[in-house]
C-alpha positions as CSV (number, residue, x, y, z in Angstrom):
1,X,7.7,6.5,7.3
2,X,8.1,3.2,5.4
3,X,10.3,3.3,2.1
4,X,11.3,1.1,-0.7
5,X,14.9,1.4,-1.9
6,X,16.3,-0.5,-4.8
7,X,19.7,-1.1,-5.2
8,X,19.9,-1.8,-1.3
9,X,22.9,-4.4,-1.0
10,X,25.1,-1.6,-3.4
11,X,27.3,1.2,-2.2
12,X,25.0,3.8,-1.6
13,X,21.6,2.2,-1.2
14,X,23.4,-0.4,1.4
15,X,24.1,3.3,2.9
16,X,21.0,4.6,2.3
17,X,19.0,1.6,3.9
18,X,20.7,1.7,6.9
19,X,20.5,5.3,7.8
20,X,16.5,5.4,6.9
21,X,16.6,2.7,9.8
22,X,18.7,4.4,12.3
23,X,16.2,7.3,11.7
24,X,13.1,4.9,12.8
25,X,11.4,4.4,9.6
26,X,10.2,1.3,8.0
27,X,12.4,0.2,4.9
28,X,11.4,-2.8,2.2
29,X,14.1,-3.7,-0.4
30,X,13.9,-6.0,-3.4
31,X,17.4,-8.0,-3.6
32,X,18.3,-10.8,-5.9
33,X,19.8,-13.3,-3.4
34,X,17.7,-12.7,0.2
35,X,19.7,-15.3,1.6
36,X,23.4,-12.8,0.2
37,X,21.5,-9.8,2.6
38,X,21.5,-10.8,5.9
39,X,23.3,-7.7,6.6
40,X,20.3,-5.5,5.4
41,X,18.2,-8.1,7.5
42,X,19.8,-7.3,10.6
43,X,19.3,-4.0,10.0
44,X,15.6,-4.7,10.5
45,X,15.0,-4.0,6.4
46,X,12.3,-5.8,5.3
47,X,13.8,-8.3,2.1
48,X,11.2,-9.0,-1.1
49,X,13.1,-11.2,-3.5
50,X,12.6,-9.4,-6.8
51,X,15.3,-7.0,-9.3
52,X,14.4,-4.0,-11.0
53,X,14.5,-5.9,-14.1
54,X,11.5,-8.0,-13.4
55,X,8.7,-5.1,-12.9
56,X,6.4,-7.6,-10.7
57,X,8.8,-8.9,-8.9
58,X,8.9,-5.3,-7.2
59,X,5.2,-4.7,-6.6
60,X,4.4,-6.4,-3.1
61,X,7.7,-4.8,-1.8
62,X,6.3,-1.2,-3.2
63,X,2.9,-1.7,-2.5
64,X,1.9,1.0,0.4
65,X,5.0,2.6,0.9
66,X,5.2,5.9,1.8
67,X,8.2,7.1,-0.6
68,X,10.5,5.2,-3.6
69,X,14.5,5.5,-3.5
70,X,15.2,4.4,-7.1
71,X,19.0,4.0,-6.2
72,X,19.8,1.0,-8.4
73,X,22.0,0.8,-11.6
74,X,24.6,-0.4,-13.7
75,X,28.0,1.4,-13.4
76,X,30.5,-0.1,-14.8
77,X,33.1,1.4,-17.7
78,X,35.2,-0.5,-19.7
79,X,33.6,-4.3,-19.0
80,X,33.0,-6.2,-22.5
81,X,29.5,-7.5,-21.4
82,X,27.8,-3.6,-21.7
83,X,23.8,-5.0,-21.7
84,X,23.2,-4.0,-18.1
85,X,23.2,-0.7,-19.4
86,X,20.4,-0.8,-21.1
87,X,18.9,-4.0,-19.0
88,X,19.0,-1.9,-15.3
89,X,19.4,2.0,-16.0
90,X,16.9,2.5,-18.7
91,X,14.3,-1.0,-18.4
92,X,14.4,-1.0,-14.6
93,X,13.8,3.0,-14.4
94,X,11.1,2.5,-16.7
95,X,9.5,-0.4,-14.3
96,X,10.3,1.4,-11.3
97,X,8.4,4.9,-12.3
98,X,5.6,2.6,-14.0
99,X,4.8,1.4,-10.9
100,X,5.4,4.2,-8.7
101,X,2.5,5.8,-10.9
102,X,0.1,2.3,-10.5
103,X,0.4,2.1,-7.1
104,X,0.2,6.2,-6.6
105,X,3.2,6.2,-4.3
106,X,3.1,9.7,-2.8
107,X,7.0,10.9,-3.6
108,X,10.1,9.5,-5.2
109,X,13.7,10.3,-5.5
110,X,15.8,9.2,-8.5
111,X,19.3,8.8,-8.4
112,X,21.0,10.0,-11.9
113,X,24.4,11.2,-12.0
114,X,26.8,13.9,-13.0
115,X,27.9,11.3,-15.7
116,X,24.6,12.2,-18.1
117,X,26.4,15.3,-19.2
118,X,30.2,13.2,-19.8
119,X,32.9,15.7,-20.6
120,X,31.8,19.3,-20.1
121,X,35.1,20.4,-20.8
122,X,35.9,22.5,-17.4
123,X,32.1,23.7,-17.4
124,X,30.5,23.1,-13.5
125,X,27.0,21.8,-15.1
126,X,24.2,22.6,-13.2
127,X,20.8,21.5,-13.3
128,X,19.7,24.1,-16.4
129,X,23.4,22.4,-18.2
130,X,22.0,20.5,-21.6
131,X,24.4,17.9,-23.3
132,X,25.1,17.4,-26.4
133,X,27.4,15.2,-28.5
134,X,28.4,11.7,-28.1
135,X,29.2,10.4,-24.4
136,X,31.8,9.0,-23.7
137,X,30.9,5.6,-22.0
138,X,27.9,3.5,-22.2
139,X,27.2,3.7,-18.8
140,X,26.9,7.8,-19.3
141,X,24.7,6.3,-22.5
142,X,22.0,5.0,-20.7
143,X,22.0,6.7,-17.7
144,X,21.0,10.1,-19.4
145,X,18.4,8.1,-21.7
146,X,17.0,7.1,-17.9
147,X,17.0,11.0,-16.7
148,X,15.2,11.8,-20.1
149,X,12.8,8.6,-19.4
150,X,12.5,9.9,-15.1
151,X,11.5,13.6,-16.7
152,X,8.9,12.4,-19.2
153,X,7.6,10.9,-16.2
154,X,7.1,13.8,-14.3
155,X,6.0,15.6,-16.9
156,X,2.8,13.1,-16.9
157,X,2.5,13.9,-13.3
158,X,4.5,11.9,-11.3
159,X,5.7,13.0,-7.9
160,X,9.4,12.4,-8.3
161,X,12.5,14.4,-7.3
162,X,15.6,14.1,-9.4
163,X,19.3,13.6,-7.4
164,X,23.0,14.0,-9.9
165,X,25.8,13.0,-7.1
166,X,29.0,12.6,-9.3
167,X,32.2,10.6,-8.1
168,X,30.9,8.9,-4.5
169,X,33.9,7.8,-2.4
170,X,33.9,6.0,1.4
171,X,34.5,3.3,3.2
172,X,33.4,0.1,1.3
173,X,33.2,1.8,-2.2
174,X,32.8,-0.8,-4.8
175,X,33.8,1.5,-7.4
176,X,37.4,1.1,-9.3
177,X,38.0,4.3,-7.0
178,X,38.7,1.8,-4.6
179,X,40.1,-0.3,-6.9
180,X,42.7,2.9,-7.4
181,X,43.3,3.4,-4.1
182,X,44.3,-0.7,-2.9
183,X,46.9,-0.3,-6.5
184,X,48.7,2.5,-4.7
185,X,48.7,1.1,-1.4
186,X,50.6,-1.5,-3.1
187,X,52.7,0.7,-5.3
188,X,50.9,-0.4,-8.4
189,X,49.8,2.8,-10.0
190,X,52.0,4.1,-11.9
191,X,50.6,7.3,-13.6
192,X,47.1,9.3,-13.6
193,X,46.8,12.3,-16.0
194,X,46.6,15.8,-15.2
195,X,43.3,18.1,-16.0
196,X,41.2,14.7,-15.2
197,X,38.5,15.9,-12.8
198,X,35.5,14.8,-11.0
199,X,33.3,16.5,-7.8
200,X,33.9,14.3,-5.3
201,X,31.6,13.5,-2.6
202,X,31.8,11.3,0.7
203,X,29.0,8.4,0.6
204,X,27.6,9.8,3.9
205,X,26.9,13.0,2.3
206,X,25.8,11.8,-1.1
207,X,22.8,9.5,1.2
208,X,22.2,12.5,3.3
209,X,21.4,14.5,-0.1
210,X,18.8,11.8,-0.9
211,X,17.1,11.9,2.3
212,X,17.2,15.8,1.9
213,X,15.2,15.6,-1.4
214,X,13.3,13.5,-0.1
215,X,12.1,15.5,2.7
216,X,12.5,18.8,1.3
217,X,13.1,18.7,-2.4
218,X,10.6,20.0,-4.3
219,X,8.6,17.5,-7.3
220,X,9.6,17.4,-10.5
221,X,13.2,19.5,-10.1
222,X,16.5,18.1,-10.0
223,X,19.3,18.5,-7.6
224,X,23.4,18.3,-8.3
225,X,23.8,16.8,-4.8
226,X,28.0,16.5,-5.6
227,X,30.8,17.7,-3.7
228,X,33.7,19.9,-4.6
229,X,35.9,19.7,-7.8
230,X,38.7,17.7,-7.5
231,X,41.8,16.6,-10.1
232,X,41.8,12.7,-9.8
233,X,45.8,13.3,-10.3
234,X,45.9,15.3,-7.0
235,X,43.4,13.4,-5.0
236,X,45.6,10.1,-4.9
237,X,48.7,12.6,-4.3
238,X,46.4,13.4,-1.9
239,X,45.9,9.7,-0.7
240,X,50.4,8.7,-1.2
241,X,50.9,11.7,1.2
242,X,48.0,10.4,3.8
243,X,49.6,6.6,3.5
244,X,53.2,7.8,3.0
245,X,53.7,5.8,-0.1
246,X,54.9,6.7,-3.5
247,X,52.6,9.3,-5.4
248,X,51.3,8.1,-9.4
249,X,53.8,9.8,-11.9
250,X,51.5,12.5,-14.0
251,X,50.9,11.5,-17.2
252,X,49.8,14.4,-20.3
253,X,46.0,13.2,-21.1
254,X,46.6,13.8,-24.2
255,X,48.9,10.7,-24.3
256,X,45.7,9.0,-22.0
257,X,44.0,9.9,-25.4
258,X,46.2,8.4,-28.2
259,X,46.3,5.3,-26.1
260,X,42.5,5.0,-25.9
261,X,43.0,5.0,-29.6
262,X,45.6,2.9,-30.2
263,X,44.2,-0.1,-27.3
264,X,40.7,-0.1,-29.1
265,X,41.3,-3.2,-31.0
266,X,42.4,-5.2,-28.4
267,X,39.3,-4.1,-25.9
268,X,38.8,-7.6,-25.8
269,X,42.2,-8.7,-24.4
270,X,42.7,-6.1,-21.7
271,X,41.7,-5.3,-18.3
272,X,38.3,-2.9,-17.6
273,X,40.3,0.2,-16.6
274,X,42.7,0.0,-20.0
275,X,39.8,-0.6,-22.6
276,X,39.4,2.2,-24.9
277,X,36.5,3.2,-22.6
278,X,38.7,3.2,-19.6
279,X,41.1,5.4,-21.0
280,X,38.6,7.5,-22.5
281,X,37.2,8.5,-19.3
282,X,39.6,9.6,-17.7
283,X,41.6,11.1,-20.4
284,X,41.9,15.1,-19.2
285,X,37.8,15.2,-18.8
286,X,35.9,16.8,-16.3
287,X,32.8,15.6,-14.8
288,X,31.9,18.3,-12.6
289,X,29.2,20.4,-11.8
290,X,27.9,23.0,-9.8
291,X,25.6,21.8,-6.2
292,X,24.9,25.4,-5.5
293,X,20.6,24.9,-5.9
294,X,20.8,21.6,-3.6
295,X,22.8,23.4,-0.9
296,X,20.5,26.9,-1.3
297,X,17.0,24.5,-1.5
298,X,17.7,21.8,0.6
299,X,20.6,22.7,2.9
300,X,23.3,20.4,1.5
301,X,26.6,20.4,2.8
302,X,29.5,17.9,2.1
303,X,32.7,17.6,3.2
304,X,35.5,18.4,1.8
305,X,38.0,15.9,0.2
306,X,40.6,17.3,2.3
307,X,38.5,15.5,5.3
308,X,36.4,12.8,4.1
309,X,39.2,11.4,1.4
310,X,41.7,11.1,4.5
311,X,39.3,9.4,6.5
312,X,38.4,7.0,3.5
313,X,42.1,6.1,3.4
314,X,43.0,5.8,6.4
315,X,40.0,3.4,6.8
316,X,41.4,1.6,4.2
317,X,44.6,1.5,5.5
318,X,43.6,-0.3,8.7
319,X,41.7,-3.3,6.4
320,X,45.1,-3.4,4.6
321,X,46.7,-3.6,8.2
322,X,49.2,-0.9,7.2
């Protein structure tokens, strides 16, 4: 088969790319810099300089493909600059599907995200689980007005198949999971608060989800492709015991909470992860929800943190050299 896959040189499409090419298919990827991919290259992925911003930068790449990974987007909480939001999830999902439907591209898979539904409060949301309130980030913002953009899409008949992973960990995670992780590896987390938790799910497994709906899912449904519940406090207890260093001190969210309040004024002066926004998110919520449909329809299994959170820090324990 020959795909296109934006987002290729981030964590999961990079991922994603390269096990659609161990598999034997064809792969084309728009990328901003050609000449910053010559990993993908090697890979034998076909480069189109282009961004999902620019809708005609991506049509040669797109043109005859046999299926879309819409992969890319903006994910970052806490940053002052907060126009990719709006720039990448919600324009370049609307330029994307636009062109999926001109060039009648047989199937497509969208990546959303847990995030849409922000707090639900201890609630595993599945795929029937509707929102409501104010979220809680801007990158939750715009990433559920790009779900509500991907379903008015299908609903004027395009072939697409909707995928919600929720916290993605592995080995090269660009995400301030990693971030996390290299801070207590040096002894530089202090605290995490309790209640905070996400479904966690190893990179691997999250790419083998989207290759499962793209092969089995069914057009115009959704699938929570996430992995098991997980309290971010124990999960880098978790990750101190695996790298035998000094476990994060729990901290009461509710104090996480007061401090998101009391920081908010001086967003501009501090670092991503102690913005309001960064406190916010991780201030006794729970992004969670419930994979049960993706595992029944499409035979998803991931592995358990217990497993694949070891590995990932072990891995990064070696690139540390400890």
């Amino acid at each position: 088969m020959k795909y296109f896959v934006t987002g290729a040189t981030g964590f999961v499409g990079g991922v994603l790319a390269k096990k659609l090419r161990e598999a034997g298919h064809e792969v084309n990827a728009s990328v901003r810099s050609p000449e910053k991919a010559k990993d993908l290259q090697a890979l034998g992925v076909k480069l189109f300089k282009g961004d999902v911003t620019d809708k005609e930068s991506m049509r040669e790449a797109m043109t005859g493909v046999d299926g879309v990974y819409h992969v890319a987007g903006w994910y970052k909480v806490g940053t002052k600059d907060k126009s990719g939001g709006v720039q990448v999830n919600i324009n370049g999902t609307r330029n994307v599907l636009e062109l999926m439907q001109e060039l009648k591209i047989p199937k497509g898979v969208y990546t959303s995200t847990l995030a849409i539904n922000s707090d639900t409060k201890g609630v595993l949301a599945d795929e029937t689980y509707h929102f409501t309130g104010e979220h809680l980030s801007e990158y939750d913002r715009t990433k559920a007005e790009a779900h509500k953009l991907a379903d008015e899409f299908i609903a004027k008949g395009l072939p697409l198949v909707i995928v919600q992973p929720g916290l993605i960990y592995g080995p090269d995670d660009t995400s301030s999971v990693r971030a996390s992780l290299l801070s207590l590896l040096k002894g530089q987390l202090p605290m995490l608060p309790r209640q905070t938790a996400m479904s966690w799910a190893h990179v691997d497994d999250i790419v083998h989800g989207h290759i499962l709906a793209m092969e089995k899912g069914k057009v115009g449904e959704s699938y929570v492709i996430c992995g098991e519940k997980y309290e971010l406090f124990e999960a880098f207890k978790l990750a101190a015991q695996t790298a035998g260093v000094r476990a994060p001190m729990a901290a009461a969210p509710g104090m996480m909470k007061t401090m998101s309040v009391l920081v908010k004024p001086f967003d501009a002066l501090m670092p991503e992860s102690y913005t309001s926004e960064g406190l916010r998110v991780i201030a006794g919520v729970t992004y969670i929800g419930d994979n049960s449909k993706a595992k029944r329809e499409l035979g998803y299994d991931p592995r358990p943190v217990s497993v694949g959170w070891v590995e990932t820090v072990k891995h990064e324990m070696k690139l540390q050299g400890k």
